[in-house]
C-alpha positions as CSV (number, residue, x, y, z in Angstrom):
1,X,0.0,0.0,0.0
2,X,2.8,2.3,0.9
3,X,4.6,1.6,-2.4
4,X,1.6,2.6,-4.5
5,X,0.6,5.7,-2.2
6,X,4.3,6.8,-3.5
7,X,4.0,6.0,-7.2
8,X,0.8,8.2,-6.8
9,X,2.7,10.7,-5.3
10,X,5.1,10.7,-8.0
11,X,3.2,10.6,-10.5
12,X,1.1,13.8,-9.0
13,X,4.2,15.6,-8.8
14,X,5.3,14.8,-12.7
15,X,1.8,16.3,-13.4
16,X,2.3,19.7,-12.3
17,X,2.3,22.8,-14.1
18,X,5.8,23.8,-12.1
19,X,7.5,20.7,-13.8
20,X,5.9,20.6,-17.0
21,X,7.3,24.4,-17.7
22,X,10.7,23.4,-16.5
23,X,10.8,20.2,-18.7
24,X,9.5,21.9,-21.9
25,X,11.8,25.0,-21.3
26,X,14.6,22.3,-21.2
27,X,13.7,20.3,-23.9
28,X,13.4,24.0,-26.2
29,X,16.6,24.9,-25.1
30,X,18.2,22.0,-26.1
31,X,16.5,22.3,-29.4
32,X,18.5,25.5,-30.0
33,X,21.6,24.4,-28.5
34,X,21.2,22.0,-31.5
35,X,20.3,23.4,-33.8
36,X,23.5,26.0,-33.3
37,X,26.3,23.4,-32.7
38,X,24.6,21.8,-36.4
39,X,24.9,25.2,-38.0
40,X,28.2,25.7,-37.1
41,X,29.2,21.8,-37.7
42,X,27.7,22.9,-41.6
43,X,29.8,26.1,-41.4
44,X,33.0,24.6,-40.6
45,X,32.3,21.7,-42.9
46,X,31.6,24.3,-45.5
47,X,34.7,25.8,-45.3
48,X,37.1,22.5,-44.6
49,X,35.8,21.2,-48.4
50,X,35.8,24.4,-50.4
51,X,39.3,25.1,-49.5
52,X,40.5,21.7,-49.7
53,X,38.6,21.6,-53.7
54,X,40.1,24.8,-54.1
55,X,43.4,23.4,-53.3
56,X,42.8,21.0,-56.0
57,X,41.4,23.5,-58.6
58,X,38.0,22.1,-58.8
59,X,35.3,25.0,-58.7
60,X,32.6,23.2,-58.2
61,X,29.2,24.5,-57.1
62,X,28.6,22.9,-53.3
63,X,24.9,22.9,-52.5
64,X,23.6,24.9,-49.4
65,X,22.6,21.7,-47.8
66,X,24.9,18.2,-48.1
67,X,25.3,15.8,-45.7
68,X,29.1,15.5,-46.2
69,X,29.7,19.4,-44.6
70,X,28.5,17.5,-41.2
71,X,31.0,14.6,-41.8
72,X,33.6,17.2,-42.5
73,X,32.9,19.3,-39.7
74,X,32.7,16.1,-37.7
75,X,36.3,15.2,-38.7
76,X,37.7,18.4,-38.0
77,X,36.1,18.4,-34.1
78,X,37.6,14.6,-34.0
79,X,41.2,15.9,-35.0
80,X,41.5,19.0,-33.2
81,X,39.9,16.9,-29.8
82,X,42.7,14.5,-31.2
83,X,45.2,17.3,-30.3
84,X,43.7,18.0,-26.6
85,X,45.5,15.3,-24.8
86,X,48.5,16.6,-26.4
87,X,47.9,20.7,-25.5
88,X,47.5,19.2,-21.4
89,X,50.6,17.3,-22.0
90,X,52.5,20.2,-23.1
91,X,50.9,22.3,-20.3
92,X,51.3,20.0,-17.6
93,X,55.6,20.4,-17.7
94,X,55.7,24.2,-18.3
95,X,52.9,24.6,-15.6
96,X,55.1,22.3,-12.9
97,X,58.2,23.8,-13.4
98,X,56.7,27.8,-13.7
99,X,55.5,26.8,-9.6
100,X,58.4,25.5,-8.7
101,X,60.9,28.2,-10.3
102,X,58.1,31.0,-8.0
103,X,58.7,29.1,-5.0
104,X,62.4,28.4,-4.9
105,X,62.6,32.4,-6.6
106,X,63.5,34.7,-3.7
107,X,61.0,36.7,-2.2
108,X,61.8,39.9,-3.8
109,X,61.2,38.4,-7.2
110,X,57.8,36.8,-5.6
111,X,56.6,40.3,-4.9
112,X,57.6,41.8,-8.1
113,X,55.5,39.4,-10.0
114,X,52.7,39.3,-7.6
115,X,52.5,43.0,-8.6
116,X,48.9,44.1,-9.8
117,X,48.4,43.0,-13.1
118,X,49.2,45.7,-16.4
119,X,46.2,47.8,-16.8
120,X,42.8,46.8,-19.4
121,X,44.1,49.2,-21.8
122,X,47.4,47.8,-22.1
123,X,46.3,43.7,-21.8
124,X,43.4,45.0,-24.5
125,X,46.4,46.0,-27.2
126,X,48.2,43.1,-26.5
127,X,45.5,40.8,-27.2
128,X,45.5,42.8,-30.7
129,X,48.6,42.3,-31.4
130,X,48.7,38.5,-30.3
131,X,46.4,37.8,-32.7
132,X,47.5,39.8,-36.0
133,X,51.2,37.7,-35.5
134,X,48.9,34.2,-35.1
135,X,46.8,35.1,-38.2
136,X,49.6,37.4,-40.3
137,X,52.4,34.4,-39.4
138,X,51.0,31.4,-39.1
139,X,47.1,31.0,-40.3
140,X,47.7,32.5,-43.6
141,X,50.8,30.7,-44.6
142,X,49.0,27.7,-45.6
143,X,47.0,29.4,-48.3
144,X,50.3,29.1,-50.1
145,X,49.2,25.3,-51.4
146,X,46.9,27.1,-53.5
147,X,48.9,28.9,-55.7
148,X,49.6,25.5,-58.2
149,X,49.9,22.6,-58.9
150,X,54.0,22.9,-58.8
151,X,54.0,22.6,-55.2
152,X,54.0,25.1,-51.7
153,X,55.8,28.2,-52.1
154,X,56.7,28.5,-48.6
155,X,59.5,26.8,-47.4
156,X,58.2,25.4,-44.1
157,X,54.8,24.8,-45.3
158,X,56.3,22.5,-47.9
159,X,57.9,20.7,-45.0
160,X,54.7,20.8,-43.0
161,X,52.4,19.3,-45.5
162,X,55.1,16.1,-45.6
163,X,55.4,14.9,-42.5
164,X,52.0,13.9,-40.7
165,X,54.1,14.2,-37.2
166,X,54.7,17.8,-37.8
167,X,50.8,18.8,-38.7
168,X,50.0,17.0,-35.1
169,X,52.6,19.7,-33.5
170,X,51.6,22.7,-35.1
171,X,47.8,22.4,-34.9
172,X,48.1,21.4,-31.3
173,X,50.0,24.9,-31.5
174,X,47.2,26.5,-32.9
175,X,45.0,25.2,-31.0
176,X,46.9,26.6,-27.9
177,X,47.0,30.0,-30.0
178,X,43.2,30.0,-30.0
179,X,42.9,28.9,-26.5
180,X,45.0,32.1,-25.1
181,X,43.4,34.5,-27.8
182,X,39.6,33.6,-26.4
183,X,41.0,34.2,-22.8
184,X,42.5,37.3,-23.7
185,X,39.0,38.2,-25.0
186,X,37.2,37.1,-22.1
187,X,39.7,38.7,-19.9
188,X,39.2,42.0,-21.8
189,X,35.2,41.7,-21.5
190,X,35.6,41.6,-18.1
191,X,37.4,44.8,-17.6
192,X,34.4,46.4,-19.5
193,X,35.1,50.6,-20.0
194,X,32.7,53.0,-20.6
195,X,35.1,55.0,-23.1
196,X,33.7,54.9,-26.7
197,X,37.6,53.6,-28.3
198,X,37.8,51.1,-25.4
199,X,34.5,49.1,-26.9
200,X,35.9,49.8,-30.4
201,X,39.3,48.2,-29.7
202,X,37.5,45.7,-28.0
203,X,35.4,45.1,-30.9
204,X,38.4,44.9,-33.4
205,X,39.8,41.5,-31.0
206,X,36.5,39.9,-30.9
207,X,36.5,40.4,-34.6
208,X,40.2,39.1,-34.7
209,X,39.8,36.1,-32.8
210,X,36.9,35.1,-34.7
211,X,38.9,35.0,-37.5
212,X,41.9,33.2,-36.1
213,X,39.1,30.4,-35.1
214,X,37.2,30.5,-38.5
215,X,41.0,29.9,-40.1
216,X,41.1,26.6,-37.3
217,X,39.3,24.7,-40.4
218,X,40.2,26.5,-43.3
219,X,44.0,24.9,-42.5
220,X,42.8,21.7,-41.7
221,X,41.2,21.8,-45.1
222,X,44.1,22.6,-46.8
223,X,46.5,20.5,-44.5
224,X,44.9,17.3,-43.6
225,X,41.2,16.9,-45.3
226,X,41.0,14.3,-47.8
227,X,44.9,14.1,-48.7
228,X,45.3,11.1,-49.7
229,X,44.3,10.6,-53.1
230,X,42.9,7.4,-54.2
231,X,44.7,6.1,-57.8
232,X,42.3,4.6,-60.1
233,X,42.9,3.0,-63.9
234,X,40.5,5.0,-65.8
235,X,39.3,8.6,-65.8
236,X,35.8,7.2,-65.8
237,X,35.1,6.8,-69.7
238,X,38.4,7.9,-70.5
239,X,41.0,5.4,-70.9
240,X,44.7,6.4,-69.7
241,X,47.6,6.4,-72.4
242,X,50.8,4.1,-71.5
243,X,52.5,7.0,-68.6
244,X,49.6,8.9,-67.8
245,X,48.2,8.2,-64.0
246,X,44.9,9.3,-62.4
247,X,43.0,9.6,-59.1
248,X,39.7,10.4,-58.1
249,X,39.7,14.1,-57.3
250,X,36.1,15.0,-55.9
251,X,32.7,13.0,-56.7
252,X,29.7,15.5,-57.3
253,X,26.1,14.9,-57.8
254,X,26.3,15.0,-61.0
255,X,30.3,14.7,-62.1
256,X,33.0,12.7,-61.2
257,X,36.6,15.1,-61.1
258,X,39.9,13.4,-61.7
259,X,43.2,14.2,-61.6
260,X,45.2,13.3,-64.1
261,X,49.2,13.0,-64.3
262,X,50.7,13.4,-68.1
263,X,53.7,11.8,-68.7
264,X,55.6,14.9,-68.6
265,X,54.6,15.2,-65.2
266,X,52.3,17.7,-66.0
267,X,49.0,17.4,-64.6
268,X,45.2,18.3,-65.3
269,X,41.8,18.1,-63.9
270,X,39.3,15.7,-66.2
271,X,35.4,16.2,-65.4
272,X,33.0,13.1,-66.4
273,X,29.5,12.4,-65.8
274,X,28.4,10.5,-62.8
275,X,25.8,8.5,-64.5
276,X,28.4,7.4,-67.4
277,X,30.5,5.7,-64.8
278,X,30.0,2.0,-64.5
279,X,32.9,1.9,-61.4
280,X,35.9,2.5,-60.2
281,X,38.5,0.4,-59.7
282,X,40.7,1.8,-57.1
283,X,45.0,0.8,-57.8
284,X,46.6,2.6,-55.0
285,X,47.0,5.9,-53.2
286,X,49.1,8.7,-52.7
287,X,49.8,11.7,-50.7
288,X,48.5,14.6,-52.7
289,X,51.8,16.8,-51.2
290,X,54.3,14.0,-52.4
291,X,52.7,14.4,-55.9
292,X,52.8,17.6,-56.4
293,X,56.5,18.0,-55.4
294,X,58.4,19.6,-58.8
295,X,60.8,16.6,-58.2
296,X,58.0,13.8,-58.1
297,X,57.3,11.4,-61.0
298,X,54.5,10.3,-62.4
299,X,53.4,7.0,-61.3
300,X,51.9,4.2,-63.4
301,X,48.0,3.0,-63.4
302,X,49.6,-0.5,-62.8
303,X,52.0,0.0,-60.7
304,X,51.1,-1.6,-56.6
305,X,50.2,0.5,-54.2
């Protein structure tokens, strides 16, 4: 008897008004916390495939709505979580060895840095200027993969986009970049002045670090996305001559893009139509960096993988 007196009970309580707002005004927030996080998963999908096709030189059209922006946003959440464990690692050292140079520092040092902090107007321009040297330095240098098909014209970007070891380092790097840039901001919005320029320069490193985030994928697009490049023996109805070499470039609704290697080394983008294509067959695959090195040959349709 006592056990169903409490079901009642419960069930009474689940039926008033009181809970029923709470768990509807739950259930709608959540429905826009959604629908924001899938926006921005589209967004930085978006932005990881047109700069990786642009990379490749294939200007396609990209509808507004494809499932494969989510998949590409997913794999850029997955790579730069990826780079977390690594980021605490890195912080862990520098943060054990900063407390234990402050306490074996003498005291007069202690009190020097325990000092009050610079002033908002100063840690404001600072912030500024952190992120102009992440974007001007770093972020943009990448955008150098674009400029042919002869290879990176930036020395260490050619080195970067090589070694798979070194991309883990430097967007764990970036990564930390952002992470300090956002806490500068926040640190910035909470020393809030009532001076016209102050919420101007404020506004100019919100804008700032916005772009330093938005350029987060627009690297991993042009780094890491979809770089290695499956080899096929046939440019869909289009037979390769003895030295030529193709791979599957970019598969459209309605076209199918390969790349093709002449035997000059010279190499070309070949557009088919989907529905002409009775399959693939799929040879190898290479890195997309290693092939577009000046010095690299052009490999063979049958040669192993």
């Amino acid at each position: 008897m006592k056990s169903r007196a409490s079901d009642h009970q419960m069930a009474d309580t689940l039926a008033t008004p009181s809970l029923r707002t709470f768990l509807l005004s739950l259930l709608s927030g959540w429905a826009g916390h959604v629908a924001l996080a899938t926006s921005a998963l589209y967004v930085v999908g978006y932005l990881v495939l047109r700069f990786h096709l642009t990379q490749l030189g294939v200007f396609t059209d990209l509808a507004v709505f494809d499932e494969r922006y989510l998949f590409a946003g997913a794999n850029f959440l997955i790579y730069m979580a990826s780079r977390v464990p690594g980021l605490v690692m890195l912080a862990m050292p520098v943060y054990a060895l900063g407390r234990l140079a402050w306490h074996l520092c003498p005291a007069a040092w202690r009190e020097t840095w325990a000092a009050p902090s610079p002033s908002p107007e100063r840690r404001l321009w600072v912030g500024v200027l952190w992120t102009v040297a992440c974007i001007q330095l770093v972020m943009l240098q990448p955008l150098a993969l674009m400029a042919s098909h002869a290879g990176p014209t930036v020395g260490w970007v050619s080195a970067l986009a090589l070694d798979e070891g070194a991309k883990a380092v430097f967007f764990t790097g970036l990564l930390a970049a952002a992470v300090l840039s956002v806490a500068m901001l926040r640190n910035v919005w909470a020393a809030s002045q009532p001076q016209a320029a102050w919420r101007l320069a404020s506004q100019l490193l919100a804008l700032l670090v916005g772009i330093q985030l938005l350029f987060l994928p627009i690297d991993f697009g042009l780094l890491v996305a979809n770089k290695a490049m499956a080899r096929v023996n046939a440019a869909g109805t289009r037979a390769l001559a003895p030295g030529e070499a193709a791979w599957l470039a970019w598969e459209g609704k309605d076209t199918v893009t390969f790349l093709l290697c002449k035997p000059s080394g010279r190499y070309s983008l070949f557009n088919t139509e989907r529905k002409q294509l009775d399959g693939l067959e799929v040879v190898g695959s290479d890195s997309l960096f290693a092939l577009r090195l000046p010095s690299a040959a052009c490999p063979t349709a049958g040669a192993t993988p």
